[in-house]
Backbone as CSV, one residue per row, in Angstrom:
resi,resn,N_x,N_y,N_z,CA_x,CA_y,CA_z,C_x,C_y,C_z
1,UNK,235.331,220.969,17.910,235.755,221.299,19.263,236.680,222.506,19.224
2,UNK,236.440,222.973,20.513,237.296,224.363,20.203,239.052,224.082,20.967
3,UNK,239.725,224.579,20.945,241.124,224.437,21.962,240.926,223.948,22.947
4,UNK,239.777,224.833,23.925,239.217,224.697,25.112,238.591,223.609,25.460
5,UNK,237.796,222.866,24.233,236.803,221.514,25.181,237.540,220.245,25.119
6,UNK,237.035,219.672,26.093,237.683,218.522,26.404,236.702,217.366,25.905
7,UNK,237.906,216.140,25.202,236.600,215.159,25.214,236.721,214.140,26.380
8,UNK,235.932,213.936,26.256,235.824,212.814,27.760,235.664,211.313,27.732
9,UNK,236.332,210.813,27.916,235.847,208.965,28.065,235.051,208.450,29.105
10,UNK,234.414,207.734,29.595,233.030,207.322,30.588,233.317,206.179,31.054
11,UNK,234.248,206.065,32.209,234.176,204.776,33.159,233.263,204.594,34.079
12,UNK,232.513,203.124,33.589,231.945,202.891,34.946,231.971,201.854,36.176
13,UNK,231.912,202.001,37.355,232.258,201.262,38.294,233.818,201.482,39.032
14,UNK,233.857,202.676,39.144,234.990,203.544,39.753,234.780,203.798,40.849
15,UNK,235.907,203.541,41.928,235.653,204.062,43.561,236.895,204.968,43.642
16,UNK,236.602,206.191,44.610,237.744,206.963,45.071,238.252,206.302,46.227
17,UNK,239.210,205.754,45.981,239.847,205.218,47.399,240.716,206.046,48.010
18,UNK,241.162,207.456,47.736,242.130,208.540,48.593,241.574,209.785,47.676
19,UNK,242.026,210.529,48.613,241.665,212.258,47.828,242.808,213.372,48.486
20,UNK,242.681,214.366,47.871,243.611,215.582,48.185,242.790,216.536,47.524
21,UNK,243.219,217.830,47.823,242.366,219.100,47.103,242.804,218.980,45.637
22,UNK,243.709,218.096,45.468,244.381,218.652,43.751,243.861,217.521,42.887
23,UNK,243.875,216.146,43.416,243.704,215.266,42.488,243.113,213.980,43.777
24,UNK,242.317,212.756,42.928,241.681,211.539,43.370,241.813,210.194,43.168
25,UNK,242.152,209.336,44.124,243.172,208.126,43.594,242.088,207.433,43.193
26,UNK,241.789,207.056,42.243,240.474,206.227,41.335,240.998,205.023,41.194
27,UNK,240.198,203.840,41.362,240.537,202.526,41.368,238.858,201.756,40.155
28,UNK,239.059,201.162,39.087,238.391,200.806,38.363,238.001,199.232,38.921
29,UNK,236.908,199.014,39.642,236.887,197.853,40.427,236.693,196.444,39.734
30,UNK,237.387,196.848,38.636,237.032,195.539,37.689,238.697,195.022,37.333
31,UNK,239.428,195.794,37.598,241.210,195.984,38.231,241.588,196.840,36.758
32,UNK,240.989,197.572,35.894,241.392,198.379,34.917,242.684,198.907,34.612
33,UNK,242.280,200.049,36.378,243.350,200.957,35.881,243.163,201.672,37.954
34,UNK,244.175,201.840,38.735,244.411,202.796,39.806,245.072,203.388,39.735
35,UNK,244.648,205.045,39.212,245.534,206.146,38.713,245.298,206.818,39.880
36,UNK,246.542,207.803,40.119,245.777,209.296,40.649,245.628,210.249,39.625
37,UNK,244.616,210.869,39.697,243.615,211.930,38.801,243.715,213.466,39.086
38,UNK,243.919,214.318,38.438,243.816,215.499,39.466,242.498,216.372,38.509
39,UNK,241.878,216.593,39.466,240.310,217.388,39.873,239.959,217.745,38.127
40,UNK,240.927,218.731,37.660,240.704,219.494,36.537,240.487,218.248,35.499
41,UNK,241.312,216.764,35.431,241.395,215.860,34.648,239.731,215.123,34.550
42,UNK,238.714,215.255,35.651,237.426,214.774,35.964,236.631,215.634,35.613
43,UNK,235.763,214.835,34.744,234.446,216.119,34.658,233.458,216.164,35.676
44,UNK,233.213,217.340,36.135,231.729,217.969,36.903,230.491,217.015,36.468
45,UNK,230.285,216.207,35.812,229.070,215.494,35.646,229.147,214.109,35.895
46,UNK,230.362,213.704,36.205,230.979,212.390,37.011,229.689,212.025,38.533
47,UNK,229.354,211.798,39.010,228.541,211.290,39.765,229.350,210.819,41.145
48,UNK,230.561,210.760,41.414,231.198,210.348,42.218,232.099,211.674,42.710
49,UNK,231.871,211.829,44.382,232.920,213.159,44.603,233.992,213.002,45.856
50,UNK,233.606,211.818,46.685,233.902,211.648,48.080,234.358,210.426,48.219
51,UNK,235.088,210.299,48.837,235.945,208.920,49.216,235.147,207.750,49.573
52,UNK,235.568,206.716,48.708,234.468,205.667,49.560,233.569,205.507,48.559
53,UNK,232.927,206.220,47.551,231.912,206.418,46.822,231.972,205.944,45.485
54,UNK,231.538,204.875,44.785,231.498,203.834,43.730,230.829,204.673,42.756
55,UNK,230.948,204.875,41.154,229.896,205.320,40.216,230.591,205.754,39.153
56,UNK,230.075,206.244,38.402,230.601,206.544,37.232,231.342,208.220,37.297
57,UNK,232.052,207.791,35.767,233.485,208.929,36.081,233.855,209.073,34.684
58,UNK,233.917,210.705,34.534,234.043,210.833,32.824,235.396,211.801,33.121
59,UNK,236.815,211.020,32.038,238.219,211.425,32.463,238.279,212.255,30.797
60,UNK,239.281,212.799,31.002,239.223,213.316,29.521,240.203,212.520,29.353
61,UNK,240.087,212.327,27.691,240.803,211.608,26.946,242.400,211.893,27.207
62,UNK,242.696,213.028,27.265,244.377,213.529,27.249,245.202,212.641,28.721
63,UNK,243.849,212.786,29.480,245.090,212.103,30.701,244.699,210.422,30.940
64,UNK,243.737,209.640,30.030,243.960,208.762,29.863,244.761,208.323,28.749
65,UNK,245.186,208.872,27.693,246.130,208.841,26.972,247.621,208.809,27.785
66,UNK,248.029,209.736,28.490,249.236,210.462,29.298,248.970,209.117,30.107
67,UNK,248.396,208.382,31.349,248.273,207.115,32.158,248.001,206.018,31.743
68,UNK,248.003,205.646,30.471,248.034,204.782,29.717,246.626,203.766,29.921
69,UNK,245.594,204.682,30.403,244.588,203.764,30.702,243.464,203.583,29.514
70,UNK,242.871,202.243,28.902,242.167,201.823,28.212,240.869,202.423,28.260
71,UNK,240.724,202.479,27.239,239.117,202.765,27.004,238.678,202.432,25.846
């Protein structure tokens, strides 16, 4: 990996329950983890973009490390 790539961890069964332009309050409906996320922390191939909307969600490792959330 270079400086630049991120690795990513793969939750599934994630709903956005709030949003802002910067970051997305993610709730793991299995009671995991309800972080807020910000945009850059989510990868583009996540399947979920809009409030309300259940599916899978790939976080990078650094800010589930930093929110103490399991994977």
């Amino acid at each position: 990996m270079t400086e630049f790539e991120q690795e990513y961890i793969e939750f599934e069964n994630v709903k956005i329950v709030a949003q802002t332009d910067k970051a997305a309050l993610l709730e793991q409906l299995d009671g995991e983890f309800k972080e807020w996320i910000p945009w850059s922390m989510i990868s583009d191939d996540s399947d979920i973009g809009k409030t309300g909307e259940v599916g899978t969600v790939y976080l990078t490792k650094w800010i589930c490390d930093k929110k103490e959330i399991e994977y």
